[in-house]
C-alpha positions, -999 to 999 in steps of 0.1 A, spaced: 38 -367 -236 57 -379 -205 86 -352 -195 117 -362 -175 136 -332 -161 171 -336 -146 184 -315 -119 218 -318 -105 212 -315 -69 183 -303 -50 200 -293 -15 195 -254 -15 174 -232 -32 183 -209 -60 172 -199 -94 175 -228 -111 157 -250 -86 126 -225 -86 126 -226 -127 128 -266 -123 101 -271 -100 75 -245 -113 87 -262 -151 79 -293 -135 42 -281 -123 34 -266 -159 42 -297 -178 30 -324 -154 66 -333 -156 87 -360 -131 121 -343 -113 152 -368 -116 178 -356 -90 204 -360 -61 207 -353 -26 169 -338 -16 167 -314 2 131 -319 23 130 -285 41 140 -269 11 115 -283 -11 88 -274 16 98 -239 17 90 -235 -23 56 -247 -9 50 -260 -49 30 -294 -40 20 -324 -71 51 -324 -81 66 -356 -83 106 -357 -79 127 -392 -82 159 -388 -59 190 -407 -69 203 -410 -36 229 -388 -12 260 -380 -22 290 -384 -4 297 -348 18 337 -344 -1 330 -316 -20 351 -336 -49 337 -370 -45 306 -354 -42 307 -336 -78 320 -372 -96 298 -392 -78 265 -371 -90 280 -373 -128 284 -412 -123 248 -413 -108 233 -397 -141 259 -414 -165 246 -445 -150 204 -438 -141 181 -450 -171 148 -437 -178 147 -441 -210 114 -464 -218 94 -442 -192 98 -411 -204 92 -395 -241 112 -361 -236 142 -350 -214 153 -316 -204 184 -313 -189 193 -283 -162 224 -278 -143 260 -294 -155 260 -329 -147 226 -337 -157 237 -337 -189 258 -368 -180 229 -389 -183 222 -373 -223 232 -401 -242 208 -424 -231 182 -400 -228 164 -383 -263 150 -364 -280 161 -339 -256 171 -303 -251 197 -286 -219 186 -253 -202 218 -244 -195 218 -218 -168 257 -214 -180 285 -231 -183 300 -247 -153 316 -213 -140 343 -229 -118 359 -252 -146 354 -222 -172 350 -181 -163 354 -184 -128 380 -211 -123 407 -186 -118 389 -166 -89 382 -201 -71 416 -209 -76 428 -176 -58 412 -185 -29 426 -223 -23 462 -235 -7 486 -249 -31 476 -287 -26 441 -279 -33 445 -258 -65 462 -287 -78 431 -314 -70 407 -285 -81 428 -280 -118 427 -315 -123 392 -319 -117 384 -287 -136 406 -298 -165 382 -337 -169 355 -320 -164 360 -297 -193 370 -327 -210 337 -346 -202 316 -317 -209 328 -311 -244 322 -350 -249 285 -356 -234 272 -322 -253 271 -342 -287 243 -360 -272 223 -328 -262 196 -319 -297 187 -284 -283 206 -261 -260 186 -232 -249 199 -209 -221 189 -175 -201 206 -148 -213 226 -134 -238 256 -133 -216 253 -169 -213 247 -174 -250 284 -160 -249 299 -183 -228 284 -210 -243 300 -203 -279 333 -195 -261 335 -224 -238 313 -254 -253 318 -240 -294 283 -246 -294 247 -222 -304 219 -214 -274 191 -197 -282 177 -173 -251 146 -181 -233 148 -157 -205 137 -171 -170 110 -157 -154 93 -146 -124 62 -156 -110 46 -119 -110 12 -135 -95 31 -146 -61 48 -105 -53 27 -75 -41 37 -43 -32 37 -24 1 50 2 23 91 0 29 93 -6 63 128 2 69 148 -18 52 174 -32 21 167 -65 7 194 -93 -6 187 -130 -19 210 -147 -29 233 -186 -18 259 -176 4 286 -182 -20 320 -164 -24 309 -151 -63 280 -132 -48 301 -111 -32 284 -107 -3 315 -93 15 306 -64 -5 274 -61 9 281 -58 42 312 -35 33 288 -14 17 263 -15 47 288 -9 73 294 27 55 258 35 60 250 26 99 216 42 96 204 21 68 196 -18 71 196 -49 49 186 -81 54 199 -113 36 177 -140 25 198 -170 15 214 -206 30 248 -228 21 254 -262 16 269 -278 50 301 -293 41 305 -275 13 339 -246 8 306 -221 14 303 -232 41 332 -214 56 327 -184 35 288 -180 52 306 -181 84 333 -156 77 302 -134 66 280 -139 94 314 -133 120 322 -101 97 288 -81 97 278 -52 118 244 -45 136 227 -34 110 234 -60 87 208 -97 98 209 -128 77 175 -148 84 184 -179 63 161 -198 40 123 -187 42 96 -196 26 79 -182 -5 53 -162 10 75 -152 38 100 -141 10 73 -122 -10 66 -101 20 100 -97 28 101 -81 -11 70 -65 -4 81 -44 31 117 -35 18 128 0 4 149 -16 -25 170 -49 -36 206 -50 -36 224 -76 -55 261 -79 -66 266 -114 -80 301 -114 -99 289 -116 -138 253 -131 -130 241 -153 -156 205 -140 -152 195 -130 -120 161 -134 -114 159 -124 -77 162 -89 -100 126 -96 -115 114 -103 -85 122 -76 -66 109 -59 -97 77 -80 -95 72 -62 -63 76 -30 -73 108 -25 -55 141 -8 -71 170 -26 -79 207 -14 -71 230 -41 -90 265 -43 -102 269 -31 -138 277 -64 -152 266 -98 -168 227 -104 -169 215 -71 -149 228 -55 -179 199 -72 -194 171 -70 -170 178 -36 -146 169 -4 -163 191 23 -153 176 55 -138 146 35 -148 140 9 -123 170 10 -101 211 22 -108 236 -2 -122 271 10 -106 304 -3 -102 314 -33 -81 327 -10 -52 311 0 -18 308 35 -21 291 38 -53 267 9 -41 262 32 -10 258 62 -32 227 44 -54 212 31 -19 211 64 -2 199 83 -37 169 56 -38 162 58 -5 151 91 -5 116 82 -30 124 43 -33 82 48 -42 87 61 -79 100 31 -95 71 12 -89 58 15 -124 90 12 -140 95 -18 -120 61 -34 -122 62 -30 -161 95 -44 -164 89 -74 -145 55 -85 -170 85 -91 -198 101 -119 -177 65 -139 -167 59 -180 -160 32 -178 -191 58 -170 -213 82 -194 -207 57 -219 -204 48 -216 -240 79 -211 -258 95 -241 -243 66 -262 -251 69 -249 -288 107 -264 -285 94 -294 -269 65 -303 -291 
């Protein structure tokens, strides 16, 4: 069987792009997707897999987001192919030509639906009104395209949720997974750990704010932005806003992120109602604690007291659950370790092929 998978963009790396390429590997299957990103690709360091790009896309950040949805609406692969899986938003643009297929959906697109209001908050006037219009078709277009999806499965149950709020429609969960054969432990060698895109809903802010109370403890921040893009600004806000003890190092590669897992004391991450958040299972995968905000997927993966603290979305409780692990970050390495084995790549391999074949 020949399996098409379409990505929205491939410019940065995230969750969704690791899922899709090492999906990709497992099922021999070809990438369709915009705007390639070379470096970033070479940094998964995830070779014979064979990606179609549909071309650039215009740097507008709203021309941009229309012309990838044309791009699919448009593309036709339909006598090359015998399956399609669909992952991102505007992937599923192309679904009508395109079956029998199924949609991973990572969630909803969170600024038209969940999030819209806290994106809006942060715009002038003129552009909340370009951004509500835009928000509004693309609600629109969603709800009209998803008639051509067969099979939506999704990530979590708090995505399951938004789906049947948002879309009216069923998932069923497949969680994601992490690699566990890539992460090893070792000795903390100093330091807190954060991956994550630099984008206003991963609250990094509160990262640093949280640091900044604790100038004898140190994190570094694994994660890039999209030039031209509104996160753009925000990354550079963030970078201009945090003290000495506080280093962003960008995008790394996959070993170079495993040992950066590997060295740390524990993971920090504070993503505003994460649909998954598998940079959790990682840090897991590597025997590391996890200090997360006590909401949307780490609810699901992050064992409190058991392998790291869920808190409340404020710096001084963050602070408190650093400085509490940090005194024997070393005894929620089982925990952690066994936790981890629940979310691995040979179990998602095989129940997706058994709602592929």
């Amino acid at each position: 069987m020949k399996i098409a998978i379409f990505q929205d963009y491939f410019e940065n790396i995230g969750g969704a792009e690791k899922l899709v390429l090492s999906l990709a590997k497992e099922l021999n299957a070809t990438i369709i997707t915009t705007n390639l990103n070379e470096n970033a690709l070479k940094s998964m360091e995830i070779e014979n897999v064979k990606i179609i790009d549909l071309g650039p896309l215009p740097k507008n950040v709203f021309l941009k987001h229309w012309a990838v949805s044309l791009k699919f609406f448009l593309c036709d692969f339909s006598e090359e192919y015998d399956f399609f899986i669909f992952s991102g938003n505007r992937s599923i643009f192309a679904s009508k030509k395109h079956k029998p297929n199924l949609w991973y959906c990572h969630t909803p697109e969170r600024a038209a639906f969940d999030l819209h209001s806290f994106y809006c908050n942060q715009m002038n006037f003129f552009d909340k009104i370009i951004f509500a219009a835009g928000a509004l078709i693309f609600r629109f277009l969603t709800n009209h395209f998803i008639s051509n999806i067969q099979k939506i499965i999704c990530n979590s149950e708090n995505v399951k949720k938004r789906i049947k709020k948002y879309l009216h429609k069923n998932a069923k969960i497949i969680f994601p997974f992490a690699d566990t054969g890539k992460f090893y432990f070792s000795k903390p060698k100093g330091y807190w750990l954060s991956v994550n895109r630099l984008y206003p809903s991963k609250r990094i802010a509160l990262q640093i704010e949280t640091f900044r109370k604790m100038p004898k403890q140190k994190l570094v921040i694994v994660g890039d932005f999209v030039k031209g893009d509104p996160s753009e600004n925000y990354a550079k806000k963030m970078f201009a806003n945090a003290p000495d003890n506080v280093k962003f190092v960008g995008l790394v590669s996959e070993s170079e992120l495993a040992r950066l897992y590997a060295d740390s004391i524990g993971f920090i991450t504070t993503s505003l109602n994460e649909d998954f958040g598998m940079t959790a299972i990682e840090a897991m995968a590597s025997g590391k604690p996890v200090v997360a905000v006590n909401e949307g997927g780490y609810l699901e993966t992050v064992l409190h007291k058991k392998t790291g603290l869920l808190v409340n979305a404020n710096a001084n409780e963050l602070a408190s659950a650093i400085e509490e692990i940090s005194k024997t970050p070393e005894k929620y390495k089982p925990a952690c370790l066994k936790q981890a084995k629940k979310f691995d790549l040979v179990t998602f391999i095989k129940k997706i092929k058994m709602e592929i074949l």
